[in-house]
SELUM-562597 format. One record per atom (N, C-alpha, C): residue number from 1; residue in one letter; atom name; x, y negated, z negated. Coordinates in nm, 2 decimals. Layout:
@num:NUM, residu:A, atome:CA, u:X, v:Y, w:Z
...
This chain:
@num:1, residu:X, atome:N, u:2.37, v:-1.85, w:5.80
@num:1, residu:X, atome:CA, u:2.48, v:-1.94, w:5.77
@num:1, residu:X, atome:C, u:2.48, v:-1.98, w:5.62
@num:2, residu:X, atome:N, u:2.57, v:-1.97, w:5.55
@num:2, residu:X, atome:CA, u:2.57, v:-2.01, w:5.40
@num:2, residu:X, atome:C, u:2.57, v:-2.20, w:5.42
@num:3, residu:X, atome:N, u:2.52, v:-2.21, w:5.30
@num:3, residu:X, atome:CA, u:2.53, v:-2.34, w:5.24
@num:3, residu:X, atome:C, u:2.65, v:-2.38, w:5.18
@num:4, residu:X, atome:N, u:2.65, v:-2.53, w:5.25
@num:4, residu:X, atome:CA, u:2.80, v:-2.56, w:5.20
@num:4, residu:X, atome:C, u:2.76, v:-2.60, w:5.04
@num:5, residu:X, atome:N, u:2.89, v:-2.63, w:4.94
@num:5, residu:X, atome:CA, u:2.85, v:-2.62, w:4.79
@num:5, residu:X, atome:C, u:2.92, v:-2.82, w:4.78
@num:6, residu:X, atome:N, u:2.87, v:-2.86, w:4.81
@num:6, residu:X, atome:CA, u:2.97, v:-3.07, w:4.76
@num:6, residu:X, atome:C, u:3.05, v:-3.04, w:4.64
@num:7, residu:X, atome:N, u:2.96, v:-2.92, w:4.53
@num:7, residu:X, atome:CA, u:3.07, v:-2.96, w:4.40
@num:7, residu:X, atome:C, u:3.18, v:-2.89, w:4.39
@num:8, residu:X, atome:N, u:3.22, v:-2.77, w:4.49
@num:8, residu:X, atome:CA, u:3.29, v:-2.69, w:4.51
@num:8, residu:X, atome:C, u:3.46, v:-2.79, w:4.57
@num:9, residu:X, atome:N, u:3.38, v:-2.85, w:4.69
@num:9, residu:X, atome:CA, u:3.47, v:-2.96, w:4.79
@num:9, residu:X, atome:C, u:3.47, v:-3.04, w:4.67
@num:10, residu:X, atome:N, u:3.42, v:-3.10, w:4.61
@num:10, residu:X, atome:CA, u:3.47, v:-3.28, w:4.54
@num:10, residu:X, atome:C, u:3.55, v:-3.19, w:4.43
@num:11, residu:X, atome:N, u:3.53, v:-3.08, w:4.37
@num:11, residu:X, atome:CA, u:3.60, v:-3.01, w:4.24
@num:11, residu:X, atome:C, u:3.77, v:-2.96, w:4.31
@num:12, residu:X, atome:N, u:3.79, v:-2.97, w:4.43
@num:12, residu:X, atome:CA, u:3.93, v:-2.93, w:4.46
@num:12, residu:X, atome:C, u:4.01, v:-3.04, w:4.54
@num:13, residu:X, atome:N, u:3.93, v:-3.12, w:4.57
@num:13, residu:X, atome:CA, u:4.01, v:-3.25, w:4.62
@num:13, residu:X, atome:C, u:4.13, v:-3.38, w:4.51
@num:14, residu:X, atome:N, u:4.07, v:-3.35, w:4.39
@num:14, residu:X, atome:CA, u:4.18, v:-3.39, w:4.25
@num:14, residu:X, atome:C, u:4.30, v:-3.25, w:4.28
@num:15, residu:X, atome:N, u:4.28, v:-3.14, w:4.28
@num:15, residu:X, atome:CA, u:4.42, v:-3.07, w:4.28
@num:15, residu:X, atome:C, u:4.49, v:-3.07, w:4.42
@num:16, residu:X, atome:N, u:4.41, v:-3.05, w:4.54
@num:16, residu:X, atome:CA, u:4.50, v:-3.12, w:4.66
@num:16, residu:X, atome:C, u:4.58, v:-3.27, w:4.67
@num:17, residu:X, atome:N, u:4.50, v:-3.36, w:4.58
@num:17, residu:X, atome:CA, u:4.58, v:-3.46, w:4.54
@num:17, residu:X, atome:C, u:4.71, v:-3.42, w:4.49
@num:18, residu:X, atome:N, u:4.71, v:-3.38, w:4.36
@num:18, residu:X, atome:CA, u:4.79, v:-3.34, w:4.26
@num:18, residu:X, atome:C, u:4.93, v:-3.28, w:4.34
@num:19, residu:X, atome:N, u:4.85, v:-3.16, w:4.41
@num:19, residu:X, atome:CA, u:4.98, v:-3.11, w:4.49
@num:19, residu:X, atome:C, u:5.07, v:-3.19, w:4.60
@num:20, residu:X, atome:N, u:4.99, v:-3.27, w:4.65
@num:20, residu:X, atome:CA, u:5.07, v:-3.32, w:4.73
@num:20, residu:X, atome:C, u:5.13, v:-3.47, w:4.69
@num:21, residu:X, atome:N, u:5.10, v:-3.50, w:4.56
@num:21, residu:X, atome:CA, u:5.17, v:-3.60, w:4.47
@num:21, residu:X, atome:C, u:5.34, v:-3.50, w:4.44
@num:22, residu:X, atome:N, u:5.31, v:-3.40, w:4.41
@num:22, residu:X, atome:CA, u:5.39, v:-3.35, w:4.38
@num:22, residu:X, atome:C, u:5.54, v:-3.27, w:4.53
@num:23, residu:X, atome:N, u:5.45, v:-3.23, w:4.59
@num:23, residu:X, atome:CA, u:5.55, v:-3.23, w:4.73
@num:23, residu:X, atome:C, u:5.59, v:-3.36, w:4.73
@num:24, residu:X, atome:N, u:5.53, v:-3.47, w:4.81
@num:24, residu:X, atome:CA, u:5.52, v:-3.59, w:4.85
@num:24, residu:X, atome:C, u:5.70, v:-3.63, w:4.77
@num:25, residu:X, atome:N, u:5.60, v:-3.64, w:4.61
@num:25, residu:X, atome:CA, u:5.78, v:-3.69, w:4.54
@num:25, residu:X, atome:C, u:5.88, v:-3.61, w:4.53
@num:26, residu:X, atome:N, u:5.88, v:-3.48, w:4.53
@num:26, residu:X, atome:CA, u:5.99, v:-3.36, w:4.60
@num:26, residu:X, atome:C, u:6.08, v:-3.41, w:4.70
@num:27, residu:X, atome:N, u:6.06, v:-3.45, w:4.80
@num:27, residu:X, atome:CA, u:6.06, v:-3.51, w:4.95
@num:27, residu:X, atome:C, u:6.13, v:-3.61, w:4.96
@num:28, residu:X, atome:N, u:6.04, v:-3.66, w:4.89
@num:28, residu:X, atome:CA, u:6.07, v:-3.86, w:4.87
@num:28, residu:X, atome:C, u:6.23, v:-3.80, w:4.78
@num:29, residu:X, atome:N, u:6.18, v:-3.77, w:4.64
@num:29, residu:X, atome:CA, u:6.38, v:-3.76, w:4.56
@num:29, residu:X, atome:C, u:6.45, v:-3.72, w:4.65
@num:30, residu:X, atome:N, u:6.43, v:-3.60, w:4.71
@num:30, residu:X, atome:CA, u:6.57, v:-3.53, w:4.77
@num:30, residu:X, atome:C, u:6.62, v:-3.65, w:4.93
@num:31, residu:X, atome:N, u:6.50, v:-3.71, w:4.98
@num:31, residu:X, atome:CA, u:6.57, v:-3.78, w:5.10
@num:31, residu:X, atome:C, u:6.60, v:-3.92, w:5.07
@num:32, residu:X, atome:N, u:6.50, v:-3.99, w:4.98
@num:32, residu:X, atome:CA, u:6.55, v:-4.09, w:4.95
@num:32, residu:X, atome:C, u:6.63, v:-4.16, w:4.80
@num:33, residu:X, atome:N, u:6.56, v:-4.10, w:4.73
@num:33, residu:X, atome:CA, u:6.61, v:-4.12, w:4.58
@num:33, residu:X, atome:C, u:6.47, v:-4.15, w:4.50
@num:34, residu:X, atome:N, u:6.54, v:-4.22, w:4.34
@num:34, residu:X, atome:CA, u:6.49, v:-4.22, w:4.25
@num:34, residu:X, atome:C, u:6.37, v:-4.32, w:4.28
@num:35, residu:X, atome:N, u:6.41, v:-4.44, w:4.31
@num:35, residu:X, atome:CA, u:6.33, v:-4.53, w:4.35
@num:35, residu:X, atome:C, u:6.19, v:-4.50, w:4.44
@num:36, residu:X, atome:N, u:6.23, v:-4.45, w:4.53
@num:36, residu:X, atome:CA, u:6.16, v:-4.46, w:4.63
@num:36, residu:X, atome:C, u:6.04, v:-4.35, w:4.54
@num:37, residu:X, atome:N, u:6.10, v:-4.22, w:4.53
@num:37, residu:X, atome:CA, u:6.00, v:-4.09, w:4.44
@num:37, residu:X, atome:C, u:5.92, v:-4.14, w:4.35
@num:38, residu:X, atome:N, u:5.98, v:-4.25, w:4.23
@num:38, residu:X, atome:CA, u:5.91, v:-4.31, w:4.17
@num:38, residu:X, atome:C, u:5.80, v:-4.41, w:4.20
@num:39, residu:X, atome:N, u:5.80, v:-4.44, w:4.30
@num:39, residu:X, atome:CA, u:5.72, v:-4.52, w:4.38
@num:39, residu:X, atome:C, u:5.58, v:-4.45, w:4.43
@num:40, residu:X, atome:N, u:5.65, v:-4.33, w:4.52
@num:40, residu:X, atome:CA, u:5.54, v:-4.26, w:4.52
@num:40, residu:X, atome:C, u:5.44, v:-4.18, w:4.45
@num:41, residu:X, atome:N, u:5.51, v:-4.12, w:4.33
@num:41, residu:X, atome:CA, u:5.46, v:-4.08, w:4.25
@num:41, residu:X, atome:C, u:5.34, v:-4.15, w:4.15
@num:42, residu:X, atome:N, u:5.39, v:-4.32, w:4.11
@num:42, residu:X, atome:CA, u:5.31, v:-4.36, w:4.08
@num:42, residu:X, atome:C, u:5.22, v:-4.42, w:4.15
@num:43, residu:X, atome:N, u:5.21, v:-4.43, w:4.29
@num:43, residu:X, atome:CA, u:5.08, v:-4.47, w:4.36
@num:43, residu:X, atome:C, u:5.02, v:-4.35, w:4.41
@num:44, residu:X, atome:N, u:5.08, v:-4.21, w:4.39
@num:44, residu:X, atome:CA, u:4.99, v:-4.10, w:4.38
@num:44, residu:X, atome:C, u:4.90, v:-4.08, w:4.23
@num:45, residu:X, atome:N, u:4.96, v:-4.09, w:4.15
@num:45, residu:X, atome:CA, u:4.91, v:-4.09, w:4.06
@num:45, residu:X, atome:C, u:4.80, v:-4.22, w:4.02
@num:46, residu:X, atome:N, u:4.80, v:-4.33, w:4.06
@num:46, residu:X, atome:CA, u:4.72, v:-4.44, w:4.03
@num:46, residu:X, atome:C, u:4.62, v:-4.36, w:4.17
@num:47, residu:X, atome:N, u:4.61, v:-4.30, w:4.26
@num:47, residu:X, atome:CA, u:4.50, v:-4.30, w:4.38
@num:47, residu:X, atome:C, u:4.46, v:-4.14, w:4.27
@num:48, residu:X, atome:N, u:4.47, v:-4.09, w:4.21
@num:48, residu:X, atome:CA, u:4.42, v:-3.95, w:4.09
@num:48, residu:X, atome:C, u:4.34, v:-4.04, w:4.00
@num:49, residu:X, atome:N, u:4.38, v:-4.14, w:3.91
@num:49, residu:X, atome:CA, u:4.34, v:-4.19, w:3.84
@num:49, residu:X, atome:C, u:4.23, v:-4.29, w:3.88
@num:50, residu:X, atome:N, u:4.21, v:-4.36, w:4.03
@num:50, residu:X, atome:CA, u:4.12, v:-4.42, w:4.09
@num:50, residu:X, atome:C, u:4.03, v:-4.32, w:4.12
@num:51, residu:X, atome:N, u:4.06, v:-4.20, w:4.17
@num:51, residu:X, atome:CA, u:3.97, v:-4.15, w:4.23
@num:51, residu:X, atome:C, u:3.88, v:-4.10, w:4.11
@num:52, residu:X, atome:N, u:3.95, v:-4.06, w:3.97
@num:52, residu:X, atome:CA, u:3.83, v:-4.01, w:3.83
@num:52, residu:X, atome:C, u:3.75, v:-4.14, w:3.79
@num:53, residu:X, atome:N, u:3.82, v:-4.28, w:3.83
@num:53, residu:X, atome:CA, u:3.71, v:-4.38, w:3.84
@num:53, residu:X, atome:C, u:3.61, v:-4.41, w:3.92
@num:54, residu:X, atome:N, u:3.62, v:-4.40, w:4.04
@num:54, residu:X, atome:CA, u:3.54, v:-4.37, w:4.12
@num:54, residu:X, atome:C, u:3.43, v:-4.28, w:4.13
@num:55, residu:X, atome:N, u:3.47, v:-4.14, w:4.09
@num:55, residu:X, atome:CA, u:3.38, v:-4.02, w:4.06
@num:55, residu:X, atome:C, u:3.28, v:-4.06, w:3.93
@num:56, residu:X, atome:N, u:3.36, v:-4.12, w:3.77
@num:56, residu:X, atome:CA, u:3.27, v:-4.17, w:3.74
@num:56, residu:X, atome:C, u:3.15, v:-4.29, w:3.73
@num:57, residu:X, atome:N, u:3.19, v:-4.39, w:3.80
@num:57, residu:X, atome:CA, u:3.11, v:-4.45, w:3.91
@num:57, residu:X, atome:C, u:3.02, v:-4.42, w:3.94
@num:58, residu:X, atome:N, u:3.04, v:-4.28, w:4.05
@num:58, residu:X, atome:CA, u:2.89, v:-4.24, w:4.12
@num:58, residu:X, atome:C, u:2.82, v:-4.18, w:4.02
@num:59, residu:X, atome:N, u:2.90, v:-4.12, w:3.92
@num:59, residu:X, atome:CA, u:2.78, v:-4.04, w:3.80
@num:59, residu:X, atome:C, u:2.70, v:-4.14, w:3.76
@num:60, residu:X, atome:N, u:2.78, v:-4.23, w:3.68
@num:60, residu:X, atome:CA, u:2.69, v:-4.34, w:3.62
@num:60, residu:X, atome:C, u:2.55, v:-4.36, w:3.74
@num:61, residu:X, atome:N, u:2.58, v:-4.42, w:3.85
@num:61, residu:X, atome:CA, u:2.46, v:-4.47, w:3.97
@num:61, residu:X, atome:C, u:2.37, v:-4.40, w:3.97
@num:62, residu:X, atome:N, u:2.40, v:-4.28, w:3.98
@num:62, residu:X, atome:CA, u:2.30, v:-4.15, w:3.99
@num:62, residu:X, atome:C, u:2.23, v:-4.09, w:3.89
@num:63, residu:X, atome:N, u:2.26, v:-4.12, w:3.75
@num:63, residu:X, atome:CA, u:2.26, v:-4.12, w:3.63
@num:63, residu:X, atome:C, u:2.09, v:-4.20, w:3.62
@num:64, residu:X, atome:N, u:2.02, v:-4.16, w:3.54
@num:64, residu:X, atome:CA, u:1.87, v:-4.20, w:3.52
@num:64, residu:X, atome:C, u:1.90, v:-4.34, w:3.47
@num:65, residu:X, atome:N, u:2.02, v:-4.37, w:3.37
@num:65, residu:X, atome:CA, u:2.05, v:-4.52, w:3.33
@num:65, residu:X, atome:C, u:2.05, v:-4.59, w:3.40
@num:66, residu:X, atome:N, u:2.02, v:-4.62, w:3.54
@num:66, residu:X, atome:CA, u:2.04, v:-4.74, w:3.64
@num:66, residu:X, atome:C, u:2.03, v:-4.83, w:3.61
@num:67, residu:X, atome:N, u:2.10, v:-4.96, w:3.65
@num:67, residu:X, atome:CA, u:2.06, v:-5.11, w:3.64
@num:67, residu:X, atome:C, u:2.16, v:-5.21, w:3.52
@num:68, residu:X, atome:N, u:2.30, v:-5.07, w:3.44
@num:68, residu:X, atome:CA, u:2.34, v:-5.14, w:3.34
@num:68, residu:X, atome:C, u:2.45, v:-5.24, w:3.37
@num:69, residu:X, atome:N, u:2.42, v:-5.38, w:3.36
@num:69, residu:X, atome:CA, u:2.51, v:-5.43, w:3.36
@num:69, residu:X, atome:C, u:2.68, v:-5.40, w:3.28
@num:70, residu:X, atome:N, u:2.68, v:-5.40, w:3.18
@num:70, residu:X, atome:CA, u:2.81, v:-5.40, w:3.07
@num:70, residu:X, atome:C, u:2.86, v:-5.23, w:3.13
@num:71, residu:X, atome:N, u:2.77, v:-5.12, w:3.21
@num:71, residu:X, atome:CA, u:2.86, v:-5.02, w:3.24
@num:71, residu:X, atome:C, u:2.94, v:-5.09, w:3.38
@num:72, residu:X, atome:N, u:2.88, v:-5.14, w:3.48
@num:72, residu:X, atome:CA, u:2.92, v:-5.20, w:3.57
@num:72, residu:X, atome:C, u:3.07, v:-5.32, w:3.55
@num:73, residu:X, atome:N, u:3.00, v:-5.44, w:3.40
@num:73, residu:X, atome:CA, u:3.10, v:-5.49, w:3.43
@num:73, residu:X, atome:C, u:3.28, v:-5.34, w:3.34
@num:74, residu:X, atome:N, u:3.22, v:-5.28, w:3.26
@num:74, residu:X, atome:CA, u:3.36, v:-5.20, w:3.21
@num:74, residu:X, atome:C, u:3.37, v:-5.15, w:3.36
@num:75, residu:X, atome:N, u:3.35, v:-5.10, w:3.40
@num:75, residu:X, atome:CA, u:3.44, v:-5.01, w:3.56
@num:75, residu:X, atome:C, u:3.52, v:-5.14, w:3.62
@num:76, residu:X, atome:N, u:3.49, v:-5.24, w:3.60
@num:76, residu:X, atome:CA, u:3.54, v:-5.34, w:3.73
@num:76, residu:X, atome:C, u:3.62, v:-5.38, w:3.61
@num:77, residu:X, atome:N, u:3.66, v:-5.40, w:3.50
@num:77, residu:X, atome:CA, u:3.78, v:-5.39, w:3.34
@num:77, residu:X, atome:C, u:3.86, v:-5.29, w:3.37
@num:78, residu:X, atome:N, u:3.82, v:-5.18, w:3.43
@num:78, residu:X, atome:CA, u:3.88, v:-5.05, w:3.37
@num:78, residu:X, atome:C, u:4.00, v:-5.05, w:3.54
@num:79, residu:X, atome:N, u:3.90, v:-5.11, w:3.64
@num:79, residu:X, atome:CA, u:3.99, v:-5.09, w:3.76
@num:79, residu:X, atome:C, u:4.09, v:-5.15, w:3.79
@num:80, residu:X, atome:N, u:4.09, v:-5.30, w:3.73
@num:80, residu:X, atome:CA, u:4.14, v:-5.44, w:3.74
@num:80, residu:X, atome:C, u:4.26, v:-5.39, w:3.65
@num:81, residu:X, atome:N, u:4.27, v:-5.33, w:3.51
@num:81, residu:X, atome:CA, u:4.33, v:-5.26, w:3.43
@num:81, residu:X, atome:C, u:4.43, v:-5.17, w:3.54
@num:82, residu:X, atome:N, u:4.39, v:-5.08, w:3.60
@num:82, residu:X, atome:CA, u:4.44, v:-4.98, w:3.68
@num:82, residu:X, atome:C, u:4.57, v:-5.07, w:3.75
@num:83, residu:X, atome:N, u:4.51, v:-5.15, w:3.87
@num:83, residu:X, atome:CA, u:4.62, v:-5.27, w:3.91
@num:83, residu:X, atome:C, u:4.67, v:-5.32, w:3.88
@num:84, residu:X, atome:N, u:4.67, v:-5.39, w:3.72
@num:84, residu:X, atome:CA, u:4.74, v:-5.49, w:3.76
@num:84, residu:X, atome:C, u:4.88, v:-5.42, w:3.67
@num:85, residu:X, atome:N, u:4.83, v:-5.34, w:3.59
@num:85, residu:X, atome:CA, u:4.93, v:-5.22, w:3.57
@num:85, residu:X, atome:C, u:5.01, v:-5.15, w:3.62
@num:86, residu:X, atome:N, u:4.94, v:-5.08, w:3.76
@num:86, residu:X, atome:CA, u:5.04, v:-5.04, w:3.85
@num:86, residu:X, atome:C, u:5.17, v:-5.17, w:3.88
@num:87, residu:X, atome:N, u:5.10, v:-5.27, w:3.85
@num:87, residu:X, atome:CA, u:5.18, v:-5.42, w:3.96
@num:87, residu:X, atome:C, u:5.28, v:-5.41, w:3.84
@num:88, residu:X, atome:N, u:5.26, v:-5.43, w:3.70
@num:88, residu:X, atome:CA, u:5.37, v:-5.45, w:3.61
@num:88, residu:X, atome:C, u:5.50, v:-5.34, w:3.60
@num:89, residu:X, atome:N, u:5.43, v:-5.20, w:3.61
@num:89, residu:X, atome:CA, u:5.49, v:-5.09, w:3.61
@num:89, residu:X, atome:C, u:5.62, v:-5.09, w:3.70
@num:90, residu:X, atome:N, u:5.57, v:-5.10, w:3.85
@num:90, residu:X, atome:CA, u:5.63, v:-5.11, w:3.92
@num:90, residu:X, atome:C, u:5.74, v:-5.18, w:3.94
@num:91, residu:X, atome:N, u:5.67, v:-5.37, w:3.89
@num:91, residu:X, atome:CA, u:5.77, v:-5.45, w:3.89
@num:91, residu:X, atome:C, u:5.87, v:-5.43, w:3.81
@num:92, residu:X, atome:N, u:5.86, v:-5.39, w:3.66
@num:92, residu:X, atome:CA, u:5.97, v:-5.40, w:3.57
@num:92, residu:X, atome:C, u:6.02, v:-5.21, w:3.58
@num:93, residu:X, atome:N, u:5.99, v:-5.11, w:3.66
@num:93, residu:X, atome:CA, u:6.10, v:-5.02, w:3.65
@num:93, residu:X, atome:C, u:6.14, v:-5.00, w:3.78
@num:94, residu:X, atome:N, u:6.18, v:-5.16, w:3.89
@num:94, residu:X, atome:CA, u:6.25, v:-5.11, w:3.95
@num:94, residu:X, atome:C, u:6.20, v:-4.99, w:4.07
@num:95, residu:X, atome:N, u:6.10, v:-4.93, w:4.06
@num:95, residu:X, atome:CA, u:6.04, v:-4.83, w:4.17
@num:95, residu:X, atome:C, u:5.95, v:-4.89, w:4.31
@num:96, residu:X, atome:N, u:6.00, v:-4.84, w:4.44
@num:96, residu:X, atome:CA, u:5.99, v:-4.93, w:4.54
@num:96, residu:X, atome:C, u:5.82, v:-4.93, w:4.56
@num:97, residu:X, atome:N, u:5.82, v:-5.09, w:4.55
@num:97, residu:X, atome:CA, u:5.63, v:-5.09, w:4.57
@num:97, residu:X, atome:C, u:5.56, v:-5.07, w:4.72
@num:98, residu:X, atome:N, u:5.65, v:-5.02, w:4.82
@num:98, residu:X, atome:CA, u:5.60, v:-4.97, w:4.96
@num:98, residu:X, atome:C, u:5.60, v:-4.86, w:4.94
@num:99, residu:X, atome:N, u:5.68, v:-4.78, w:4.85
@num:99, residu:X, atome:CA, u:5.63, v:-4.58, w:4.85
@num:99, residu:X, atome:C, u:5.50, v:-4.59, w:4.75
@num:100, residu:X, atome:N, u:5.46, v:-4.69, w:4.67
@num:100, residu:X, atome:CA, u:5.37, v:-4.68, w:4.57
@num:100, residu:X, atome:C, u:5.23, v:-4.69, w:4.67
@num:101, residu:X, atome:N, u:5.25, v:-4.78, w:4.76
@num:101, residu:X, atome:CA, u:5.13, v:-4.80, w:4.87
@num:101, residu:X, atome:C, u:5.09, v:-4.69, w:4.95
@num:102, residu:X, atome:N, u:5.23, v:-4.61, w:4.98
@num:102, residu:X, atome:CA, u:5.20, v:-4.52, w:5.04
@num:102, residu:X, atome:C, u:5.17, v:-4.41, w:4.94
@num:103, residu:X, atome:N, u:5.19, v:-4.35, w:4.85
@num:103, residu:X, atome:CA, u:5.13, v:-4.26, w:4.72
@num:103, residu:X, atome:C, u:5.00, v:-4.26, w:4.73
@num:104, residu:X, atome:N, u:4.97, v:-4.39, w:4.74
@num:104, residu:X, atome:CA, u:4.78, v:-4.42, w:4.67
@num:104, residu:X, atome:C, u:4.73, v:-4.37, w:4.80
@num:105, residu:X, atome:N, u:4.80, v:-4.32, w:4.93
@num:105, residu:X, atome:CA, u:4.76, v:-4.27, w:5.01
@num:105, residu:X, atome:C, u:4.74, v:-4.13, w:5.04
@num:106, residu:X, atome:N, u:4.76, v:-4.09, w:4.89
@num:106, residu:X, atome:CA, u:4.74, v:-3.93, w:4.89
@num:106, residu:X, atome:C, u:4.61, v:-3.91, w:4.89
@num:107, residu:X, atome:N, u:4.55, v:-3.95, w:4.83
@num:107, residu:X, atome:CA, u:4.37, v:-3.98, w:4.82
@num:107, residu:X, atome:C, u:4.31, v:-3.92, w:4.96
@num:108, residu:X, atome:N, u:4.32, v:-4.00, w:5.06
@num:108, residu:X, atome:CA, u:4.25, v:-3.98, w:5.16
@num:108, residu:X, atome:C, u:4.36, v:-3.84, w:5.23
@num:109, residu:X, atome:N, u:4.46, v:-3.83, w:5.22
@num:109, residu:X, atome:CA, u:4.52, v:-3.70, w:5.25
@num:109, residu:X, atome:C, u:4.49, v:-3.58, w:5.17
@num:110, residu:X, atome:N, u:4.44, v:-3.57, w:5.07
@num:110, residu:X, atome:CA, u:4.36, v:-3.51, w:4.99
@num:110, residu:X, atome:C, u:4.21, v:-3.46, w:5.05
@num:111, residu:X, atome:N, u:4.14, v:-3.54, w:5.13
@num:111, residu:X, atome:CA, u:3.98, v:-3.55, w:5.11
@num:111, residu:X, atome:C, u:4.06, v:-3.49, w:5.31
@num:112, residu:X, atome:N, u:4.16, v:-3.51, w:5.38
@num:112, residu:X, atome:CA, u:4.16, v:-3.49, w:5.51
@num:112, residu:X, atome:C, u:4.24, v:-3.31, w:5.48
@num:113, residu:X, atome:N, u:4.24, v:-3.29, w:5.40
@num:113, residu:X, atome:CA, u:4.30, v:-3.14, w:5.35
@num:113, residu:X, atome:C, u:4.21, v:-3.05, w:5.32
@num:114, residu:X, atome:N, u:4.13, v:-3.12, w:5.26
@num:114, residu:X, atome:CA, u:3.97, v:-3.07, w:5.20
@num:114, residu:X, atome:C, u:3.89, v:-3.02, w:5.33
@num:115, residu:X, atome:N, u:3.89, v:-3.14, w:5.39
@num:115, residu:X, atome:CA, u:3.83, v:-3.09, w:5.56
@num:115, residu:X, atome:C, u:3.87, v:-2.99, w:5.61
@num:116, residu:X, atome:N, u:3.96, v:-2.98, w:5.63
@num:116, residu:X, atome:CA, u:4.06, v:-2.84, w:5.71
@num:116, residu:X, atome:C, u:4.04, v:-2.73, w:5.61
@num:117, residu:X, atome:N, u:4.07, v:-2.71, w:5.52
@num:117, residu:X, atome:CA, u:4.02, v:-2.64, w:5.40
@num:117, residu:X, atome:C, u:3.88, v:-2.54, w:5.49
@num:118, residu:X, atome:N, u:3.77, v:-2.64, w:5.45
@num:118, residu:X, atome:CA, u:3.69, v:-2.61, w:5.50
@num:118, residu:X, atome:C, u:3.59, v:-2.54, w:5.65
@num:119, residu:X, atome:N, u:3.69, v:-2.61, w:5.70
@num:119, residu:X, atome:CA, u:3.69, v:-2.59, w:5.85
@num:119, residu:X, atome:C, u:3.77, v:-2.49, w:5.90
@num:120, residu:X, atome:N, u:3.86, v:-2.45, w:5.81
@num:120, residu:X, atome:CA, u:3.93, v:-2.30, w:5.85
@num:120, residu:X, atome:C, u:3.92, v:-2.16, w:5.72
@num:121, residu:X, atome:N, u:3.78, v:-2.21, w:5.64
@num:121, residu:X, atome:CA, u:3.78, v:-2.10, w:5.55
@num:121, residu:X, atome:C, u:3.65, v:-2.04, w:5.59
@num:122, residu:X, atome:N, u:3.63, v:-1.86, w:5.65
@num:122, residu:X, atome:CA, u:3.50, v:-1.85, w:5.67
@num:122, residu:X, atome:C, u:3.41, v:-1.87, w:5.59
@num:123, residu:X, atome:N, u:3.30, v:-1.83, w:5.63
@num:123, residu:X, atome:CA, u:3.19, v:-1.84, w:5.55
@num:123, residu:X, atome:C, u:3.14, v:-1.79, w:5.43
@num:124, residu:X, atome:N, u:3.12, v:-1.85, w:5.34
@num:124, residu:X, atome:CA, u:3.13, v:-1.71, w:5.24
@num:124, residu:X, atome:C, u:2.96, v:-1.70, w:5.22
């Protein structure tokens, strides 16, 4: 039985994101409109942009540097940043903040695609 590869799976779960940011708002324009696509788009794209925070995150932890405070407190700057951005963005263009909730939901639709991915590609 071959060995599974993590950096193989975590290296294609950003483009399964990406694609289905991009179906997702396909979908969203054509049934609902402008608003709603823009909605989704940008909370797919903010769960892209969380998830390269997150990834570097674990690098940092696992990183020989352990224990830095000021990298710890910038991630928790950088993510606070992320939010409250989405919140202004959203508020002032108008794009529906229930499709944005649901967007950031491509993430784990992403990582549940990845699975199946997996689970239906033989062995190599």
């Amino acid at each position: 039985m071959a060995e599974f590869d993590f950096n193989k799976a975590i290296a294609r779960i950003p483009r399964w994101l990406l694609l289905l940011a991009a179906v997702g708002t396909g979908v969203a324009l054509l049934r609902f409109g402008v608003s709603i696509a823009g909605g989704f788009l940008l909370g797919a794209l903010a769960a892209w942009f969380n998830l390269k925070l997150v990834e570097r995150a674990a690098r940092r932890v696992t990183a020989a540097d352990t224990g830095s405070r000021s990298g710890a407190r910038g991630l928790f700057i950088q993510f606070s940043g992320l939010v409250l951005g989405g919140f202004v963005i959203i508020h002032f263009s108008g794009f529906s903040l229930p499709a944005a909730f649901v967007g950031f939901f491509a993430c784990p639709a992403a990582v549940l695609l990845e699975i199946i991915y997996e689970l239906l590609t033989p062995n190599r």
